[in-house]
N, C-alpha and C positions, 0 to 999 in steps of 0.2 A: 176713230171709230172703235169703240168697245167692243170687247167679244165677250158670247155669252159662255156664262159657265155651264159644262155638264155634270148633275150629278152622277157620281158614281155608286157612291154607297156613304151612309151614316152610322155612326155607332153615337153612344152616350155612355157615361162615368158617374158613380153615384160614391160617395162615401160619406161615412158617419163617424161612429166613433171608435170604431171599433181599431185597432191601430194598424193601418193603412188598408186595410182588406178594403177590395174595391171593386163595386159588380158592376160590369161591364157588360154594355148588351150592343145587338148590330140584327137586324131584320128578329127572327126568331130565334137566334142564339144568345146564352149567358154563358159567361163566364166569371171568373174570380180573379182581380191580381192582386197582389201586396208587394210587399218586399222581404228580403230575407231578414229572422231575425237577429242578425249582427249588425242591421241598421235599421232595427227598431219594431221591424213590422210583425208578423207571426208565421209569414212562410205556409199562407195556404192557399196560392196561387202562384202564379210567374209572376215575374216581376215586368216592370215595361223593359229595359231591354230583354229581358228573355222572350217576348210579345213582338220583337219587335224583330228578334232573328227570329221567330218560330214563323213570322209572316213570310220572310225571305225563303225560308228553308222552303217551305208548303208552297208558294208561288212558283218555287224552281224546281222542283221535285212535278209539280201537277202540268208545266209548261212542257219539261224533258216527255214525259210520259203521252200527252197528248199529241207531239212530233212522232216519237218512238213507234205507237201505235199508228199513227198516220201513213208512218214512213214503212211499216208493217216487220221493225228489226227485230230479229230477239231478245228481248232485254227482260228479265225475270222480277228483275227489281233495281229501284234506283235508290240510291243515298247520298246524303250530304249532311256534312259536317261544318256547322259555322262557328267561327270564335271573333269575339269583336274585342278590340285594343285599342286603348285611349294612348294616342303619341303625339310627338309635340309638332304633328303638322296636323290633328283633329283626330278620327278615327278611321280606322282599319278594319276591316271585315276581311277575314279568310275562308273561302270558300272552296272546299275540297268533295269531290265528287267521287262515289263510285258505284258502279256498276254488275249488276252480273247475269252474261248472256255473251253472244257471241256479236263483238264488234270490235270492226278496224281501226286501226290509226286514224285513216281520214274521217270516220266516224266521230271520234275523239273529240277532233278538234269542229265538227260542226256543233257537237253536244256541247261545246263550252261556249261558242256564240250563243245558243239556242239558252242555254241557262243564262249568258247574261242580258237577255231579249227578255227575260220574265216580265212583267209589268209594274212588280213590283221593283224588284232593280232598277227598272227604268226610273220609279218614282225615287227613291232615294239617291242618284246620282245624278240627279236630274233637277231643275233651276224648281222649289220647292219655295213658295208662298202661303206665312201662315196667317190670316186675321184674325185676333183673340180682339172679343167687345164682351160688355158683362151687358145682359141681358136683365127687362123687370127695372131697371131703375126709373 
């Protein structure tokens, strides 16, 4: 039996000639990526991994924030710091959190389930299917 897919959301990729500059759309937002130029590009966007930890960052920062208020804690503000590392078992994402407002130990440690509950986390460590077909032909 097949199961059907849900969409979630779509974005699209357009580039030209411009050297690697790349407008990127998804519902009513644009943006720009490229790549830095020490690998060619011109540096007037993120690049895709930096797109790629900024979705982690914003997923986990907006997931903390929607509990925190939930949960009605004092928490003034939330941060997080990612760094991603290519090693010879794939890659590494570090993700260091912090906080400031008045909370517990056991606090702590629910906020770091809760951050790795994001949905996005979930999607990236999680069994990822991609189909690439070229379209028009």
């Amino acid at each position: 039996m097949e199961t059907e897919n849900e969409l979630l959301v779509s974005a699209e990729a357009h580039i030209a000639h411009a050297q690697y500059q790349t407008i990127v759309t998804s519902d009513n937002h644009t943006i720009i990526a490229d790549e830095p130029a020490e690998l060619g590009g011109t540096d007037k966007g993120m690049s895709p991994y930096n797109l790629l930890l900024a979705s982690l960052a914003s997923c986990t920062v907006i997931t903390l924030r929607m509990y925190i208020d939930r949960k009605m804690w004092i928490v003034d503000e939330i941060a997080i710091n990612l760094d991603l590392f290519k090693n010879q078992n794939g890659v590494l994402i570090e993700s260091k959190l912090t906080f400031k407002g008045e909370i517990t130990d056991e606090q702590r440690k629910r906020l770091i389930t809760i951050a790795n509950a994001c949905p996005i986390h979930k999607i990236l460590v999680g069994n990822i299917v991609i189909n690439t077909s070229i379209e028009g032909v």
